[in-house]
ZAVOMI-657853 format. One record per residue: residue in three letters; residue number from 1; x, y, z of N, C-alpha, C in turn. Coordinates in nm, 3 decimals, padded with zeros to 5 digits. Layout:
N
VOVEX / bami / kolba / n_c1 / n_c2 / n_c3 / ca_c1 / ca_c2 / ca_c3 / c_c1 / c_c2 / c_c3
VOVEX / ALA / NUM / X / Y / Z / X / Y / Z / X / Y / Z
...
END
This chain:
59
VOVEX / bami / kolba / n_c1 / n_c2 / n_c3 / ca_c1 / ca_c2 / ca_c3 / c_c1 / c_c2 / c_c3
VOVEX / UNK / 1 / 02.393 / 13.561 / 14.443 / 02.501 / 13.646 / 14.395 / 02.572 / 13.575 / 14.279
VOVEX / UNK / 2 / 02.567 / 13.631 / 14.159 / 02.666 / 13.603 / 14.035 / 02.858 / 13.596 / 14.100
VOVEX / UNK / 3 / 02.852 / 13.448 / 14.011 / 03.024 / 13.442 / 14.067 / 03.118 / 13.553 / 13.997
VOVEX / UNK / 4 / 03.179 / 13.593 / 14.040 / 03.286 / 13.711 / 13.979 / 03.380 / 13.642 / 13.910
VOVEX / UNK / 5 / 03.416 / 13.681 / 13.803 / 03.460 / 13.672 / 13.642 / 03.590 / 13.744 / 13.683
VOVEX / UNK / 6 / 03.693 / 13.660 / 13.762 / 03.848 / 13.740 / 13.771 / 03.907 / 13.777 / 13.645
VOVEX / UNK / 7 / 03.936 / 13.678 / 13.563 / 03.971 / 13.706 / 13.470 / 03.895 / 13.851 / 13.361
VOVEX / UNK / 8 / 03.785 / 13.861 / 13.338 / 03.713 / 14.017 / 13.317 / 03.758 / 14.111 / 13.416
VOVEX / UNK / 9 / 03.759 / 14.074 / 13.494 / 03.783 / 14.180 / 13.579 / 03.942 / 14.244 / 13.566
VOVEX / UNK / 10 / 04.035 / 14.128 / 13.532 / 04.169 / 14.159 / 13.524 / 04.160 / 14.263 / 13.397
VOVEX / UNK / 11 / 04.136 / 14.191 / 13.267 / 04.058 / 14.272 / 13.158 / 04.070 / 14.414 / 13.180
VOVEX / UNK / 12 / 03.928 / 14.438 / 13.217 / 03.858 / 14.533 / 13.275 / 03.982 / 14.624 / 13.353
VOVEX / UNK / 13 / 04.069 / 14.606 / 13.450 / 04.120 / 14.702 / 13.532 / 04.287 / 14.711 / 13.473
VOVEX / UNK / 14 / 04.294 / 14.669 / 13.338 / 04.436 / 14.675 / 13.252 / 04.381 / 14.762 / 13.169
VOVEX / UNK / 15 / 04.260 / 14.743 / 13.111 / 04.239 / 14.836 / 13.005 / 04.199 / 15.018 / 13.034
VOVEX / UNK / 16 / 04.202 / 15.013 / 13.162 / 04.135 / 15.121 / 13.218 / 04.309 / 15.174 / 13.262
VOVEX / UNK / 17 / 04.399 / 15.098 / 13.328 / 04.476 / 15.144 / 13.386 / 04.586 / 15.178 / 13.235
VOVEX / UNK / 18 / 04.561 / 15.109 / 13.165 / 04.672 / 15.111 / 13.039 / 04.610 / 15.247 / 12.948
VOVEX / UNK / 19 / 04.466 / 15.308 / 12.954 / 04.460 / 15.412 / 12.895 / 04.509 / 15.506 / 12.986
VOVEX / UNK / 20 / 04.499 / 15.546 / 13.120 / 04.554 / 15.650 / 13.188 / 04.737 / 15.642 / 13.190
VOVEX / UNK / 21 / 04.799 / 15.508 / 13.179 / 04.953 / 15.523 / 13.166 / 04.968 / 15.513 / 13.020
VOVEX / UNK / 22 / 04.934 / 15.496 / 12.972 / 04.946 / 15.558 / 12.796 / 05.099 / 15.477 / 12.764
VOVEX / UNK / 23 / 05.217 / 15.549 / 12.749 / 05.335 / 15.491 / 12.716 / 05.425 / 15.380 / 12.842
VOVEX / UNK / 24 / 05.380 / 15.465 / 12.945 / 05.429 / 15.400 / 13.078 / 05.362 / 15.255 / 13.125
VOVEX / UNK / 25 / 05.270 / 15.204 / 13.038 / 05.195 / 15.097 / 13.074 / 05.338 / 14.962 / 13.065
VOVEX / UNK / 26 / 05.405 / 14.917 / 12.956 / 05.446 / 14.839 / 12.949 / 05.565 / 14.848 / 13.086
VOVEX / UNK / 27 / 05.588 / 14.922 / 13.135 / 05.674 / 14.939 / 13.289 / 05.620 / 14.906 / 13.400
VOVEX / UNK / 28 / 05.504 / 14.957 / 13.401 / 05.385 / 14.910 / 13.546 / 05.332 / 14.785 / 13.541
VOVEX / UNK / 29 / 05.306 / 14.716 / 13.384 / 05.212 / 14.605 / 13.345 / 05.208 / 14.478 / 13.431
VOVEX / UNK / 30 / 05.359 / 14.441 / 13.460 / 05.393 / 14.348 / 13.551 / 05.299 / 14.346 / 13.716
VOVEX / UNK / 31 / 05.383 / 14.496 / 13.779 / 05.307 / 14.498 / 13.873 / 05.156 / 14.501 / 13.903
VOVEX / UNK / 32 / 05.117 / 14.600 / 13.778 / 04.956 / 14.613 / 13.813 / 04.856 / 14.476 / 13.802
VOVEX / UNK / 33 / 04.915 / 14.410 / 13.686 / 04.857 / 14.298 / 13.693 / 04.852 / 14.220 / 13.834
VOVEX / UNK / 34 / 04.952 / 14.165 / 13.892 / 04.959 / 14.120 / 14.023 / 04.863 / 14.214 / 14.107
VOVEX / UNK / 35 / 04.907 / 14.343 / 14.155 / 04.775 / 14.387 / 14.222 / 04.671 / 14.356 / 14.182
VOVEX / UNK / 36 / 04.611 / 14.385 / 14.062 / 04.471 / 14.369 / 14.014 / 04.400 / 14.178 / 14.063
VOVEX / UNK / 37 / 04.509 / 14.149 / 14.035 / 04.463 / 13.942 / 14.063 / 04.467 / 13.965 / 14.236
VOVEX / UNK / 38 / 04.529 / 14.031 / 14.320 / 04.501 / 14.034 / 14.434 / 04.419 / 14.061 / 14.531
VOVEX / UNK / 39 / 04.346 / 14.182 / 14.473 / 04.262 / 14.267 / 14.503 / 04.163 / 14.190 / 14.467
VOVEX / UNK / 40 / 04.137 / 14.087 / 14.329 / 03.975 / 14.004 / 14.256 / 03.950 / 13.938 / 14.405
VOVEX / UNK / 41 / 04.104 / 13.887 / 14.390 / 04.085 / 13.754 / 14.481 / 04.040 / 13.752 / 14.628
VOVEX / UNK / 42 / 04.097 / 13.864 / 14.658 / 04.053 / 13.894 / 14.787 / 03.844 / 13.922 / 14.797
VOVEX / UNK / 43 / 03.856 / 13.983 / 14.682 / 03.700 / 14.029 / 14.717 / 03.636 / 13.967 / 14.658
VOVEX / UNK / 44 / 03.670 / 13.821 / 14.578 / 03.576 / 13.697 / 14.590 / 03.583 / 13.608 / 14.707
VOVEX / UNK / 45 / 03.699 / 13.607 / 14.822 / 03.701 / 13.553 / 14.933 / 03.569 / 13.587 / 14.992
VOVEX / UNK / 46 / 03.616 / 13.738 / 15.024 / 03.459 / 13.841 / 15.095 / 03.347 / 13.783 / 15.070
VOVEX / UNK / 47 / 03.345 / 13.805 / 14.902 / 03.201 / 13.735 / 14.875 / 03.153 / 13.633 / 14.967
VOVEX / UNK / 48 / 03.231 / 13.534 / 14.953 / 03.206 / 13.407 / 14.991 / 03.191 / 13.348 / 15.102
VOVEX / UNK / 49 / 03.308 / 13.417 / 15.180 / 03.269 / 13.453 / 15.381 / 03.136 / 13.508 / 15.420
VOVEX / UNK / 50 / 03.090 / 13.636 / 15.307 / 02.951 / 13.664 / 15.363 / 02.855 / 13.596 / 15.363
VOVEX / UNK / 51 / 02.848 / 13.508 / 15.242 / 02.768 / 13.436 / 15.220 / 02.749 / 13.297 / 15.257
VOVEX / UNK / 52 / 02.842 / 13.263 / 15.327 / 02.862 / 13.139 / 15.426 / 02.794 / 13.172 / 15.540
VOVEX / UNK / 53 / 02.831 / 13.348 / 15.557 / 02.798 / 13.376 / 15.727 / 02.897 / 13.374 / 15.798
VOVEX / UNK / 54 / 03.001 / 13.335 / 15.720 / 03.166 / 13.336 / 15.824 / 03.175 / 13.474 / 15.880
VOVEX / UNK / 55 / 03.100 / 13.569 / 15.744 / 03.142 / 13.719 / 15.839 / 02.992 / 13.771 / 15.776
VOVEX / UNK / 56 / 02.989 / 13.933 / 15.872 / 02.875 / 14.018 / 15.857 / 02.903 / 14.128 / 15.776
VOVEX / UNK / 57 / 02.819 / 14.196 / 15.782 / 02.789 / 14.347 / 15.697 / 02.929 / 14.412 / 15.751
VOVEX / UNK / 58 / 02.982 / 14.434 / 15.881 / 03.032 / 14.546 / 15.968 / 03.178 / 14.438 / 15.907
VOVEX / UNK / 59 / 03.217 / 14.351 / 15.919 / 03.319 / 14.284 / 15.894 / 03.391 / 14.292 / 15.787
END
């Protein structure tokens, strides 16, 4: 499994979220960013539990 690129990914889910809030972006920017780094992070944990074997498919 390729390591996940948080930082692209942050990228990636500002530029997507900043075309749908159009003017309203610089109001949300704060928060979304924090979600977005939360959400990477969490699902490079996942990655990494699965692939240890710490956890399964169903987990």
């Amino acid at each position: 499994m390729a390591d996940l690129d948080i930082q692209q990914v942050l990228k990636d889910c500002a530029i997507a979220v900043k075309s749908i809030l159009g003017k309203s972006w610089k109001q949300f920017k704060p928060y979304a960013e924090h979600e977005f780094k939360k959400f990477t992070e969490s699902a490079e944990l996942l990655a990494k539990l699965k692939l240890s074997g710490s956890i399964d498919d169903d987990e």
